[in-house]
C-alpha atoms as one frame of an Amber mdcrd trajectory, in Angstrom:
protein
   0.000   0.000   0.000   1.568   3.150  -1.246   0.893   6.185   1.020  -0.893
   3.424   3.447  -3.963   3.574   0.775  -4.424   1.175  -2.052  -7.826   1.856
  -4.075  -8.974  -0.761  -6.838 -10.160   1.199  -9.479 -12.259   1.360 -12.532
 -12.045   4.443 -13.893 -15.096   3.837 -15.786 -17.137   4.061 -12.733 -19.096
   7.056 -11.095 -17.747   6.051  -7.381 -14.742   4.980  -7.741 -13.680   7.797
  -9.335 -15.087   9.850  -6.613 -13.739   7.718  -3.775 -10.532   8.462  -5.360
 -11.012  12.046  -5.316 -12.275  11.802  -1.581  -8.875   9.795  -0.655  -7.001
  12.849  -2.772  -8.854  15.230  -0.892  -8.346  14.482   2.376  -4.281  14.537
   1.014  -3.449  11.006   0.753  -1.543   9.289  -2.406  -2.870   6.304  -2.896
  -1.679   3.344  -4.947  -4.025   2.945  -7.755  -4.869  -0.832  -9.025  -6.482
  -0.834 -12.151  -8.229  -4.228 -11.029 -10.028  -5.203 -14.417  -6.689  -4.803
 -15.960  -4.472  -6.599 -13.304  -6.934  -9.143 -12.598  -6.887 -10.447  -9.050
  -3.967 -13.393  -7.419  -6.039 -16.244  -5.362  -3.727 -15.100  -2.311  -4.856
 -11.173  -2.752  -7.901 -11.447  -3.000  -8.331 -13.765   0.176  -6.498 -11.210
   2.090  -8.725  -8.424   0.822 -11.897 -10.588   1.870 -10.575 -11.196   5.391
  -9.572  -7.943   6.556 -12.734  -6.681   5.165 -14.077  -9.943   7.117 -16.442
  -9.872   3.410 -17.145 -13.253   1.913 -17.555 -13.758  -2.417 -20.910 -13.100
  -2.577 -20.920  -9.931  -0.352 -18.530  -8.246  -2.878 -20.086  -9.826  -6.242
 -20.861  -7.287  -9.167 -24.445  -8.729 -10.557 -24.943  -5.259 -12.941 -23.015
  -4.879 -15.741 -21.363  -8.325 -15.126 -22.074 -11.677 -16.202 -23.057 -13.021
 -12.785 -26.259 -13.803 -14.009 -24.784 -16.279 -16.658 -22.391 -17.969 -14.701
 -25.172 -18.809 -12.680 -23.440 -17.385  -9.692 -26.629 -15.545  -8.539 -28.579
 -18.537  -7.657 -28.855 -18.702  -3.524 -27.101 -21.465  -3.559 -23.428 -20.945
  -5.600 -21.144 -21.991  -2.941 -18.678 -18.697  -2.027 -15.808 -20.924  -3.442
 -17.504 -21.144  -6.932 -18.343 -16.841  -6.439 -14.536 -16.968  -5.563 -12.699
 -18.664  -8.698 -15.385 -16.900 -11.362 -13.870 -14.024  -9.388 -10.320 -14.859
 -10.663 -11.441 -15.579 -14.474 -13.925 -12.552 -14.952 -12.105  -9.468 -12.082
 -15.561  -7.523 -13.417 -17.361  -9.497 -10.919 -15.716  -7.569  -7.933 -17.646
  -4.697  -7.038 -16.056  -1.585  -6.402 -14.596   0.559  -5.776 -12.257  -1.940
  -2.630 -10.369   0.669  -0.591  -7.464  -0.385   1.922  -6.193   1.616   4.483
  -4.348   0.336   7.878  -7.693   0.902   9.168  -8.973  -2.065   7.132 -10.626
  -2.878   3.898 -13.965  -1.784   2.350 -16.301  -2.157  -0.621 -17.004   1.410
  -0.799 -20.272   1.683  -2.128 -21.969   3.965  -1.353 -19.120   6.456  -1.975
 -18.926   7.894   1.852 -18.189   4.747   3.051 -14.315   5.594   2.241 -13.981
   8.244   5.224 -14.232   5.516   7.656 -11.372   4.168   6.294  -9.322   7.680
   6.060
């Protein structure tokens, strides 16, 4: 974590972009991870989930995603299945995923960052 902040980003997305620009604000540099271009690691991504003490389906993207497909929306997709689609397809993260030493967050909605900051 650069600065103590890492944000993973879409820049394509309404709040991210302005959880990054509340993280700027308050005069932090965060480290930037373009997540949908990096992809995720099996061991980061576990890490990410327990600090945020988040399971799979708690962070899953459904909109603009093709959760619905994969059949990973169905009550009873077991987190581990949630978890690898996770690694083939990083859309299916929601985000924007802020850590701070404070902990980890999916911060939607948008506010949710300053409880990290």
């Amino acid at each position: 974590m650069a600065g103590g902040i890492t944000i993973y980003h879409n820049p394509e997305c309404g709040t991210s972009r302005t959880v990054l620009a509340s993280i700027e604000a308050a005069g932090f540099q965060p480290e930037v991870v373009l997540y949908l271009e990096a992809g995720w690691t099996r061991d980061g991504l576990t890490r990410l989930l327990e600090r945020a003490l988040a399971n799979p389906r708690d962070w899953l993207r459904v909109r603009n995603s093709p959760a619905e497909e994969l059949g990973l929306t169905a009550p009873d997709t077991a987190d581990e299945a949630i978890f690898e689609a996770m690694l083939v397809h990083p859309v299916l993260v929601d985000r924007p995923v802020v850590e701070t030493p404070k902990g980890v967050k999916l911060c939607r909605p948008a506010e949710t960052v300053l409880e990290l900051l």
